[in-house]
MIKE-995137 format. One record per residue: residue in three letters; x, y, z of N, C-alpha, C in turn. Coordinates in steps of 0.05 Angstrom, whole numbers, plus 5000, padded with zeros to 4 digits. Example, Ala and Ser with C-alpha at 12.3 -4.5 7.8 and 13.67 -1.06 7.14 Angstrom:
BEGIN
ala526448865156524649105156526449345156;ser525749555142527349795143525850015157;
//
This chain:
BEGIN
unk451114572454452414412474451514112469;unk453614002467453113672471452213492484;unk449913332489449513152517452413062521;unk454012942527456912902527458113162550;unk457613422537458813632546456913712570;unk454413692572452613692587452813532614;unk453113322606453713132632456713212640;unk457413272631461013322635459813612661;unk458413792649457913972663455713972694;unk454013822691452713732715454113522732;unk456213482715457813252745459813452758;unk461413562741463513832748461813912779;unk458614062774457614202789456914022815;unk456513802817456013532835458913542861;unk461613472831463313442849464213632860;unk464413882863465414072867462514212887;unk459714022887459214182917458014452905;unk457114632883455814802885452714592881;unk451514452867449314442876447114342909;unk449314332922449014282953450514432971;unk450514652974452014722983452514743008;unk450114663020448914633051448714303058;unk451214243034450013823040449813793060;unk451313743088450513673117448113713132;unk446913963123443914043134442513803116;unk442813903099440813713075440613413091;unk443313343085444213073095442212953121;unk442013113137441113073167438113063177;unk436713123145434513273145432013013152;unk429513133165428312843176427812563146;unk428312333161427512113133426012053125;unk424712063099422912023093422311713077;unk424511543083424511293073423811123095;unk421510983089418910773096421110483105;unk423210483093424710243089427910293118;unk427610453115430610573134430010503169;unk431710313170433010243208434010393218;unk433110463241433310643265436410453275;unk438610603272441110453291441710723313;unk444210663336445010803348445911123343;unk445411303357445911563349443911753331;unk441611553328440111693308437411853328;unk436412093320435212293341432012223326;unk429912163350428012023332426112263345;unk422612443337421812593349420012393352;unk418612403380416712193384413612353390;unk411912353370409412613375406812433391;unk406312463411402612343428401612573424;unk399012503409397112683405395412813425;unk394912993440394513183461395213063486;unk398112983482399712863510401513003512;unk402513343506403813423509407313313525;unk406513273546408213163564410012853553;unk408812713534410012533512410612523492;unk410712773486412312933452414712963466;unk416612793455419512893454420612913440;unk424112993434425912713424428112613436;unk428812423423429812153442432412073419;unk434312063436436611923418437511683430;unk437811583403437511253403440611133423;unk441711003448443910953456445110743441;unk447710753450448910593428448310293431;unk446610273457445909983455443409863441;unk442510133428440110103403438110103422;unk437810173447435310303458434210533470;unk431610583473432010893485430110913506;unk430011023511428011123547425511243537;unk422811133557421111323542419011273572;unk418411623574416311593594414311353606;unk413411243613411911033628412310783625;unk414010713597414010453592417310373588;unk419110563593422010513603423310463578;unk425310233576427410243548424910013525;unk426110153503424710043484427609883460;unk427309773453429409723431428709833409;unk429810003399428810113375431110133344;unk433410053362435409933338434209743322;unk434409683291433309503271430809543269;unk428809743280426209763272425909993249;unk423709913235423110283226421610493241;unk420910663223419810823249417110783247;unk415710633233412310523232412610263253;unk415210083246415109933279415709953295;unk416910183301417610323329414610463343;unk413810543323410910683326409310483340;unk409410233327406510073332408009973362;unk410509933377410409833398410010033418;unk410810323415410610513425407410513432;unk404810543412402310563412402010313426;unk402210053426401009863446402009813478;unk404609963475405709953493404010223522;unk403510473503402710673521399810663525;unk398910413511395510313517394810233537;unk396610223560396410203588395710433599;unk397310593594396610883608395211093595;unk394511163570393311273551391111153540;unk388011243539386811193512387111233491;unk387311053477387111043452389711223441;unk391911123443394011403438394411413410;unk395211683401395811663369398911773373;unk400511523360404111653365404811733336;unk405911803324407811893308411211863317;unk411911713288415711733296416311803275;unk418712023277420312103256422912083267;unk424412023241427512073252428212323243;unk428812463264430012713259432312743243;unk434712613257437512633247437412353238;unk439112293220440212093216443812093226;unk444311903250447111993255448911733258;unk446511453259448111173245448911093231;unk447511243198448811103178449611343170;unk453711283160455311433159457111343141;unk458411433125460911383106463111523106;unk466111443098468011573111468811613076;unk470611813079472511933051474812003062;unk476811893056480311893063481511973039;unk483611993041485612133018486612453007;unk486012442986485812602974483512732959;unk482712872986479013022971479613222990;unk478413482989478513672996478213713024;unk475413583029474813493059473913293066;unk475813053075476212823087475412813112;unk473812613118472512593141469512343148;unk468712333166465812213156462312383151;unk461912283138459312403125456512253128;unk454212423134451612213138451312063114;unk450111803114449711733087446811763077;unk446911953063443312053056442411793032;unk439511723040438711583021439011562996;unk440311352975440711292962442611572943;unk445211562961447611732953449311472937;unk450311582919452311452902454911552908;unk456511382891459911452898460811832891;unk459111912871460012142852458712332879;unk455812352887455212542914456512502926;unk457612192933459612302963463112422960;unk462912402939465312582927464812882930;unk462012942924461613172919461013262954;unk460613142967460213132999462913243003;unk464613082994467213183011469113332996;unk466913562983468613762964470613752933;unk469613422927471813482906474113342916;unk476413382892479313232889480713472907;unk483513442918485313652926487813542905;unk489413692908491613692889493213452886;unk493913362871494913132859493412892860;unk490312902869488612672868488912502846;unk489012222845489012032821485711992821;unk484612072813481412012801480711772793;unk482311722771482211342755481711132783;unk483411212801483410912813482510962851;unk480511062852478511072870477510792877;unk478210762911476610522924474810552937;unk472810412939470910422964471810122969;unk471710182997472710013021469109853031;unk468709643033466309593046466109303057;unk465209343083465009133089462108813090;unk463208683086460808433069461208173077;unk459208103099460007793100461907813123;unk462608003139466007953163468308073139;unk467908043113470608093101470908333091;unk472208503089472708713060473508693039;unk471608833015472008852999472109072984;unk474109142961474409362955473009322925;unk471709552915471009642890471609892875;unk472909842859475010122842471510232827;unk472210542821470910712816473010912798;unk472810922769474511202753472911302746;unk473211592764471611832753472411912732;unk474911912715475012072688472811862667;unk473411542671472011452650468711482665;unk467811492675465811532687463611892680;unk465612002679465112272663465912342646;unk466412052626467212152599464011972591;unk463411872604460311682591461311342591;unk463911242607463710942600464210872628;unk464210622637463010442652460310582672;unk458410712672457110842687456210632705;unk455610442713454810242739457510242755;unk459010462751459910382771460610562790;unk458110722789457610932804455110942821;unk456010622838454310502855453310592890;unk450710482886449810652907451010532943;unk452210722961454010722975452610513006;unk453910443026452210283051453810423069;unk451610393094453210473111455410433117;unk457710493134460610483134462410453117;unk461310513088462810473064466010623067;unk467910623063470210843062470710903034;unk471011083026472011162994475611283002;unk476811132985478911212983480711392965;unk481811512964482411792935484811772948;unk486711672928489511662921490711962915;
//
């Protein structure tokens, strides 16, 4: 077998969704990226160490804040979850010694990308850390019948404006332009003709 034929074969398996076959679970699964903003909709577990009664979780409102026992709304839209942590810990230093918090995001349910057209299943999708155009293809099952592959858009918006960036999966899985199977942002739309 050929590297050529090889890659031909591990992308086949990508787009078509057998190597994930559970992508949405996967997708949803807590984050483990140090760098990732807490926006609206996203389910955060908040752990106090033998405070039983302050282990929850808490979903973020769409106005990017959330409620939290003793110390009320917090803004927690645009933070991570180590700075969400540290206002949470100074904040419950009123009522707690010495508290030890923990934040995780459970779900990720802010950052999201849409796939229209012609793919099997069109719809919007979480956007899991550093997914490219070819996974979220493979997110939404693949081409459906008469898909044009060559001339794939992602829709994104930059600056107030949109802009579109073409993506051909045949030359793309034949081995030529490969950058341009760029990594996706939130609200990206992919379009399949």
């Amino acid at each position: 077998m050929t590297k050529r034929s090889c890659l031909k074969t591990v992308l086949m398996i990508l787009i078509f969704g057998l190597a994930f076959p559970h992508w949405p679970a996967f997708a949803q699964a807590p984050v483990q990226d140090s760098s990732y903003k807490i926006g609206p909709n996203d389910i955060l577990n908040i752990f106090v160490w033998k405070e039983a009664e302050l282990t929850r979780d808490v979903t973020v409102m769409p106005d990017g804040k959330i409620t939290y026992p003793l110390i009320g709304e917090i803004i927690a839209q645009g933070q991570t979850a180590s700075e969400l942590k540290k206002i949470i810990t100074e904040r419950l230093q009123n009522f707690v010694t010495a508290p030890e918090v923990t934040v995780i995001v459970k779900e990720s349910r802010s950052q999201v990308i849409y796939s229209i057209g012609k793919v099997t299943k069109p719809g919007p999708y979480p956007l899991a850390p550093g997914m490219t155009v070819m996974q979220a293809l493979s997110a939404a099952g693949g081409f459906a019948e008469w898909a044009d592959p060559k001339n794939i858009l992602i829709v994104r918006k930059e600056g107030g404006k949109e802009i579109q960036l073409r993506f051909n999966y045949k030359e793309f899985t034949s081995g030529e332009n490969l950058q341009q199977n760029i990594l996706l942002a939130p609200g990206d739309t992919i379009v399949v003709p």
